[in-house]
N, C-alpha and C positions, 0 to 999 in steps of 0.2 A: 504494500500500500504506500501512494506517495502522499506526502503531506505539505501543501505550499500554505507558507505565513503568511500575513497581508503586513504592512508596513510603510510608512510614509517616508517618501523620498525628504530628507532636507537639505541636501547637497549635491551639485552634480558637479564633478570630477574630468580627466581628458578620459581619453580613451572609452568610452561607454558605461565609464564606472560613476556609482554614487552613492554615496553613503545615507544610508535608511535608519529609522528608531521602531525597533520591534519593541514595545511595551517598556520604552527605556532603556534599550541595549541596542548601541550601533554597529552595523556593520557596511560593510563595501559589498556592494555587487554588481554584478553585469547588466548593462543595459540594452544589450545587443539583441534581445529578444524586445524592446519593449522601446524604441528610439524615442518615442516621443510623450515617454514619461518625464514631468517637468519635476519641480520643488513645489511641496505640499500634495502631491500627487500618490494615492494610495498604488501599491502597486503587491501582487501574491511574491513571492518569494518559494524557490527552489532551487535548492544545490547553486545557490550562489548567484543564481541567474533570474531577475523582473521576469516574471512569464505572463503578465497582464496585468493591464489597469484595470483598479477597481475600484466603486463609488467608497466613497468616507463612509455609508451608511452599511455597507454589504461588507467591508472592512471592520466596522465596527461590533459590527454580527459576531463576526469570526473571534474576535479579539476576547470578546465579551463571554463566551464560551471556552475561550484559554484559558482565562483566568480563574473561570470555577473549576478546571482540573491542573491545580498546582503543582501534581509532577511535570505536565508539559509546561508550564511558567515558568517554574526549575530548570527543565533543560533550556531554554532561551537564555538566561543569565551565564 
């Protein structure tokens, strides 16, 4: 089973990289699937790569159901 995170871009970087905040924890990823993810732009996250834009509400969804299972909140940190 795959599991893509949703995450807001607040950074964007050269090379197709930008750095995201998954529930408070930043990481770098690839934008090469996703070119015209901007800043403030919710986007799914897998294996390091934006694989789609997704609305703040439908991101929020996702997020909001991490959170009440605290071992996946856990592994994000």
């Amino acid at each position: 089973m795959c599991l893509a995170i949703p995450a807001r871009v607040t950074e964007l970087g050269e090379n197709n990289l930008a750095t995201v905040d998954i529930l408070g924890v930043t990481r770098e990823v690839s934008l090469d699937l996703t070119p015209q993810a901007a800043v403030d732009d919710f986007v799914l996250i897998h294996a390091g790569f934006a694989i789609e834009v997704v609305s703040e509400e439908d991101a929020q969804i996702t997020l909001d159901l991490i959170k009440q299972m605290p071992e996946l909140a856990d592994d994000l940190a």
